[in-house]
N, C-alpha and C positions, 0 to 999 in steps of 0.2 A: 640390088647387089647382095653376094650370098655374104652371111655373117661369117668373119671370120674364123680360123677353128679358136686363137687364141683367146674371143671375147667369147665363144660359146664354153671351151672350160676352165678359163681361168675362172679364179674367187678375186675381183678385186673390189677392197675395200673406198671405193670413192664419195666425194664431197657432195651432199645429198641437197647442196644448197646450188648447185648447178643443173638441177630441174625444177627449179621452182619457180613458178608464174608470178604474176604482180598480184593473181587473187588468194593463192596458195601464201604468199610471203604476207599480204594483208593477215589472215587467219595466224598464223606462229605470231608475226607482232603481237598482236592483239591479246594472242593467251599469254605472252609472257609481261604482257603489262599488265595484266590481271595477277599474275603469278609475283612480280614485283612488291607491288600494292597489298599481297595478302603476305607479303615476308617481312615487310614492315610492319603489320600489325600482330604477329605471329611470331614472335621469337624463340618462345621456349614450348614445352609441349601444352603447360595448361594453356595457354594460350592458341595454339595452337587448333586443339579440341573443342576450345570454346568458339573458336570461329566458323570451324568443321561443324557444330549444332546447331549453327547460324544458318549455315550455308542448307544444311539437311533439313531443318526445319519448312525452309522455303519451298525446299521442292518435294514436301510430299512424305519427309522420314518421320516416323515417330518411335516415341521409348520404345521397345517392345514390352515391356512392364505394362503399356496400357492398352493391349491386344490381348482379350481371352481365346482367342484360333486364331489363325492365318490361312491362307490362300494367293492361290499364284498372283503374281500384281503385287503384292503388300510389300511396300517397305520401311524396315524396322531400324532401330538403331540400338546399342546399347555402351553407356559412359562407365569405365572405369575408374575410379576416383580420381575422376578431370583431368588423368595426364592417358588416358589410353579409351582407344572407342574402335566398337565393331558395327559394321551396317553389313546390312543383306537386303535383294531384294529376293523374294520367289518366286522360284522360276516354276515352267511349264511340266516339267518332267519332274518324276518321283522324286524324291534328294536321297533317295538307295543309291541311284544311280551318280552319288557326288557331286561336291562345291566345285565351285569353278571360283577360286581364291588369290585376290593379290594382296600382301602385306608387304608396309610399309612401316617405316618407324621415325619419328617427328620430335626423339633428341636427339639432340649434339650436345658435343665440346663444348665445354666453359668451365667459369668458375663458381665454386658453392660457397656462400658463407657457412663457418663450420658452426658450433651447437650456441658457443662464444667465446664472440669473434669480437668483439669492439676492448680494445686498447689505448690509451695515450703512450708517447714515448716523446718526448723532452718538445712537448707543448705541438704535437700534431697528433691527428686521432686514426688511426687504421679498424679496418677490420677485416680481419686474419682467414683466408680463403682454403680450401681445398678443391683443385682439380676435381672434373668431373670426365672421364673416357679420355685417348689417346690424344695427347697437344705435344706441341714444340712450346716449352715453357716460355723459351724467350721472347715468340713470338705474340706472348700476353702484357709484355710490359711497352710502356708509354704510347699508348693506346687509349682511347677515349672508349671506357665502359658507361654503359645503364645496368641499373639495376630491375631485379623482375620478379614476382613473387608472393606468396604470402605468409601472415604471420595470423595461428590460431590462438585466440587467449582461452583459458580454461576453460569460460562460461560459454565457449562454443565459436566466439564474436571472430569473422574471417576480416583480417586484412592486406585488401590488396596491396602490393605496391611495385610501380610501375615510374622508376625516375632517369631518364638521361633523356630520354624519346624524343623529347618535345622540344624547339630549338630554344624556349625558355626556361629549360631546366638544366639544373650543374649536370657536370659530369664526373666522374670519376678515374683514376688512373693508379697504374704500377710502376712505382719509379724505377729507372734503372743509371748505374753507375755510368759519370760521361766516361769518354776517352782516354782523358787525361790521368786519370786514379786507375783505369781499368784496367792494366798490365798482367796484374797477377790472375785477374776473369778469361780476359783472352786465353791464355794461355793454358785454358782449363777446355777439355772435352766439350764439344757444343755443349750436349747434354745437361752435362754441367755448369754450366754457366749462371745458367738460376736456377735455383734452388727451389723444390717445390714449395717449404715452409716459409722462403721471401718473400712468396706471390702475394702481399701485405696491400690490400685497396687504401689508398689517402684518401680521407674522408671531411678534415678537417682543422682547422689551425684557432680557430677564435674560442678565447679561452673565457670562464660563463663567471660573472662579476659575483664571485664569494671568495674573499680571501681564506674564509676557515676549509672551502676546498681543498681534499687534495689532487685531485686528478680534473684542472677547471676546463679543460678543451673535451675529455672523454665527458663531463657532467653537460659543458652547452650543447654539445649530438643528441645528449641522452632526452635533454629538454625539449630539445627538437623535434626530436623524434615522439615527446608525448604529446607534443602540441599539435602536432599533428595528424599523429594515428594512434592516438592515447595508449601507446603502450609503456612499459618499462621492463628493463635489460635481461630481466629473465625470461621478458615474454622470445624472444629471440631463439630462447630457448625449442619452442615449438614453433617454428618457422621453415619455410623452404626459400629461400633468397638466391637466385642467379645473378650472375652476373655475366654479359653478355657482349660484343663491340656494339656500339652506339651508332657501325656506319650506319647509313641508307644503301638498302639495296638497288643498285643502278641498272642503266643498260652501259657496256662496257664495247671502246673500241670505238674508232671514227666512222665503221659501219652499222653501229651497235647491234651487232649480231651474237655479242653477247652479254650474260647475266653476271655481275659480281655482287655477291652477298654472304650474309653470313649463314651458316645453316642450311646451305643447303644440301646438305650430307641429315640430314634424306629426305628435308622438306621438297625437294623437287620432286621426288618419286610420291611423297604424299600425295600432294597436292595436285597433281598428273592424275593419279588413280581416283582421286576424290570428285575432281572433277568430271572426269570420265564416267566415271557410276553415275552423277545428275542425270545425266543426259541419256541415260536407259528406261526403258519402259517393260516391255516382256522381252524377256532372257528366256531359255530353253531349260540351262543349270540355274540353281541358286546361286546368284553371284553373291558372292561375298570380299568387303573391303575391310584390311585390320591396319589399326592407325596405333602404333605401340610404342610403349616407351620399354627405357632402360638396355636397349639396343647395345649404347656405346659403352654397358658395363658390363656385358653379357648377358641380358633379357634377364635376368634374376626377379625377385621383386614380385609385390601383385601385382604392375601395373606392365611388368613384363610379359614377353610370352613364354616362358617359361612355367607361370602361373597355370592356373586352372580356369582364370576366365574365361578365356577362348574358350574355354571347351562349356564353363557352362551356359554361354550366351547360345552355342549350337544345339546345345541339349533343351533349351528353352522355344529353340524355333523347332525343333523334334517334340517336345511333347505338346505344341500350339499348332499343331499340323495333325496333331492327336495320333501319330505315328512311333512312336516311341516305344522299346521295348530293348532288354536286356542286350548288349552285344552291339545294337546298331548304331551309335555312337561310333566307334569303331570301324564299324563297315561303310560310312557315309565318308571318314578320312581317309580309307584305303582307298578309295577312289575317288578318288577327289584330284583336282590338278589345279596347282598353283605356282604363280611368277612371285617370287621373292621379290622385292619392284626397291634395290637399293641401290646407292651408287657404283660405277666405277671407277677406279682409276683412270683417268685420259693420260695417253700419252703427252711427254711433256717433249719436245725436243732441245730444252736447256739439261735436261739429268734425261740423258736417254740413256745411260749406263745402266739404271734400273729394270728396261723394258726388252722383253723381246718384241722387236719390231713386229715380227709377221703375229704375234699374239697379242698384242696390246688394241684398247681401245683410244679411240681415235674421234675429237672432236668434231662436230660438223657431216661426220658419218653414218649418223641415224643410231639406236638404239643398241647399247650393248648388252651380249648374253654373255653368260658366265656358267659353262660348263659346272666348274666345282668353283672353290676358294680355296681355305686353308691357308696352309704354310709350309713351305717346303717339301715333304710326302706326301701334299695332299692332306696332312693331319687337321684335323675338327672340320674336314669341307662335306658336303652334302653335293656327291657328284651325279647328277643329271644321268639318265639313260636315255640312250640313241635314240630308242622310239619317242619317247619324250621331246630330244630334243629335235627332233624331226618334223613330230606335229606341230610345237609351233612354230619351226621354221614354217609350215604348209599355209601357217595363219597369217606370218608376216609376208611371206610371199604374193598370195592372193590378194593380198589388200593393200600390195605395192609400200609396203614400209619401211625403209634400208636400214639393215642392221648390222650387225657385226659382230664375233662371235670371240671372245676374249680371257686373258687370265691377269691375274694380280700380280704383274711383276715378274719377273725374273725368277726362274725355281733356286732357291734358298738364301734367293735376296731377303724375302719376308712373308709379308703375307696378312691374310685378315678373313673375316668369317661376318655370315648374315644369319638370321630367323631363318634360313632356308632347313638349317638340319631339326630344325622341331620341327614342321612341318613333315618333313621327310621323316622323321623318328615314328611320327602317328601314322604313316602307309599312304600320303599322300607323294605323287609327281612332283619336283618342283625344281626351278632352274632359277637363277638372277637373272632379273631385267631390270637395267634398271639404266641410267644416264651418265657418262663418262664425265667426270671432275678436273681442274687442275688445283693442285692447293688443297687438298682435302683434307679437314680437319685442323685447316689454319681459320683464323678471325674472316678471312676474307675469301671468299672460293669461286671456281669460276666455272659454268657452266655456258653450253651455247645452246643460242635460242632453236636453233635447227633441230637438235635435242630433247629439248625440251616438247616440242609439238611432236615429234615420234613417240613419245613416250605416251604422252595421251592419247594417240591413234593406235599404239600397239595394245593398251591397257582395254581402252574399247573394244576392240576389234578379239582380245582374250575375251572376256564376257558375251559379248553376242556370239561367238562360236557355235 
């Protein structure tokens, strides 16, 4: 029978889980129990990174620090101070000729403890938080936090620490005002409601047996806390301490067809591309994977991309390929083509007021691209060009991957930005791909597993090109 005219030009965006076989559905299960399993161990970014070394070490990655040349086949890695990491493998073809680059970024949202942060207030012991990137405050109190992290003493001595995880460790929480007193809260701007400098962690109430005490609940923590990881309250001082929800990452729904976890704003785009690169051998481009922090505060920082890392981890596989020379640096980014590999918003249909339907992404739909981002006029976005976004439509096409092609909301509902415009500032292609979200940037977010295995086919299927 002849094809329709209206299924031959319409665009429509459909449910990508109604071609799917019982061996096809087996394969998505399967990575997203893999993908589960690595979000529980992997909270925050050092973490993160450290299990990414784990993973790389396995198949074959090493420092590039311990490589005098390279050559096609070789893959390299290189850690930036344990919250940011780049791998490459090289590829067949000169690297004049350009990376073929996906980055990703593997912080979130949460809470920091600040420089010091431990107080008593009338015999309970808090320690005093500062937000970290874009939250709904309120949505962090009375919630069951872990704690994540380290503390450096002067003489160099790291320690870990890692407390809520485990079903035999306390937990921690942000009290909030009940009902009954809450009259004047309510009645206050969401926004409003909590207050950034109330986000106050209870830590504890048992007060430590010295009457010439004065402060005998902040002194038994303090005790605690030496007795355990020998430190004392100035060491806190040089610490990185998160704080993070305690859930478990699930499968979500009576189909469990999807993912609920924390973080995965952008661990799921990580973690899709990271895996995707194992599973390469010769590539034609030098693929390249960037796993980056400080994303959710603007990439600032060294361990952002804004930094010079990046650039000198590629200047490093430039002069270990003995190819290096004044300018080409430069000329290997200009043409270079890379998927920004971060979330999007999914359509929500409880706040559809937010989305334009015909532009929004859409769960269950396969992989979404993101012409530009920004806000409003398109301000701070990194807009894609046609031919760009053409060829990879040519990539997802041929390799059968359903995608769908989207924006951030409503024009001057709001808006938001990824690493795509560094990229694109150094003369490289580059577009967002990355996996449509509900709840983004809450304790608990939701992704589908349909999704999530598009993402790792589209990621592949960019590299082998």
């Amino acid at each position: 029978m002849e094809e329709s005219l209206e299924k031959r030009l319409f665009n429509k965006k459909e449910n990508g889980w109604q071609y799917v076989d019982d061996e096809e559905k087996g394969k998505i299960f399967n990575l997203s129990k893999k993908y589960i399993d690595f979000l529980n161990i992997a909270k925050t970014e050092r973490e993160f990174i450290k299990e990414a070394r784990k993973i790389a070490d396995v198949n074959g990655y090493r420092d590039i620090m311990e490589f005098q040349t390279l050559k096609p086949g070789d893959k390299v890695y290189f850690i930036n101070r344990d919250k940011s990491m780049y791998l490459a493998i090289i590829g067949e073809e000169t690297i004049e000729n350009g990376l073929h680059i996906i980055g990703s970024h593997v912080d979130s949202p949460r809470l920091d403890l600040k420089p010091n942060p431990l107080y008593e207030d009338t015999d309970l012991a808090y320690f005093k938080t500062h937000y970290y990137g874009g939250i709904k405050k309120y949505q962090w109190t009375t919630i069951p936090l872990s704690m994540h992290g380290v503390i450096v003493k002067t003489n160099g001595e790291r320690v870990e620490i890692n407390i809520g995880e485990d079903e035999n460790d306390p937990i921690f929480t942000i009290t909030d005002l009940l009902p009954h007193l809450a009259m004047e809260q309510m009645e206050k701007k969401l926004k409003e409601g909590v207050e950034g400098e109330n986000l106050n962690l209870l830590i504890g109430s048992i007060p430590y047996n010295d009457k010439n005490a004065t402060e005998k609940v902040k002194l038994n923590i303090l005790n605690i806390l030496n007795e355990k990881y020998g430190i004392t309250e100035i060491d806190l001082n040089s610490s990185e301490i998160e704080l993070v929800p305690a859930f478990k990452a699930r499968s979500l729904g009576l189909d469990e067809s999807m993912v609920a976890a924390y973080g995965q704003d952008d661990k799921v785009c990580a973690y899709t591309s990271l895996i995707a690169m194992m599973e390469l051998e010769n590539v034609k481009n030098t693929a390249v994977c960037i796993l980056s922090d400080k994303e959710e505060i603007g990439s600032m920082g060294n361990t952002g991309m804004e930094s010079h890392m990046f650039d000198f981890f590629i200047s490093e596989i430039l002069n270990k390929l003995q190819k290096n020379r004044p300018n080409l640096l430069d000329k290997v980014f200009c043409f270079s083509k890379m998927l920004s590999s971060d979330v999007d918003a999914g359509y929500d249909p409880i706040y559809a007021s937010v989305s334009d339907k015909n532009n929004a992404g859409f769960l269950g739909k396969g992989i979404s691209l993101n012409k530009y981002t920004g806000a409003r006029g398109k301000s701070g976005a990194s807009d894609a060009n046609a031919e760009y976004v053409a060829w990879i439509r040519n990539i997802l096409e041929k390799n059968s991957i359903h995608y769908q092609v989207a924006e951030l909301g409503k024009v001057d509902i709001g808006g938001g930005g990824t690493i795509a415009y560094i990229l694109a500032n150094k003369g490289a292609d580059v577009i967002d791909c990355g996996v449509p979200v509900l709840s983004m940037h809450a304790p608990y977010e939701v992704t589908n597993k349909y999704d999530i295995y598009s993402a790792y086919k589209t990621y592949k299927a960019f590299w082998q090109e």
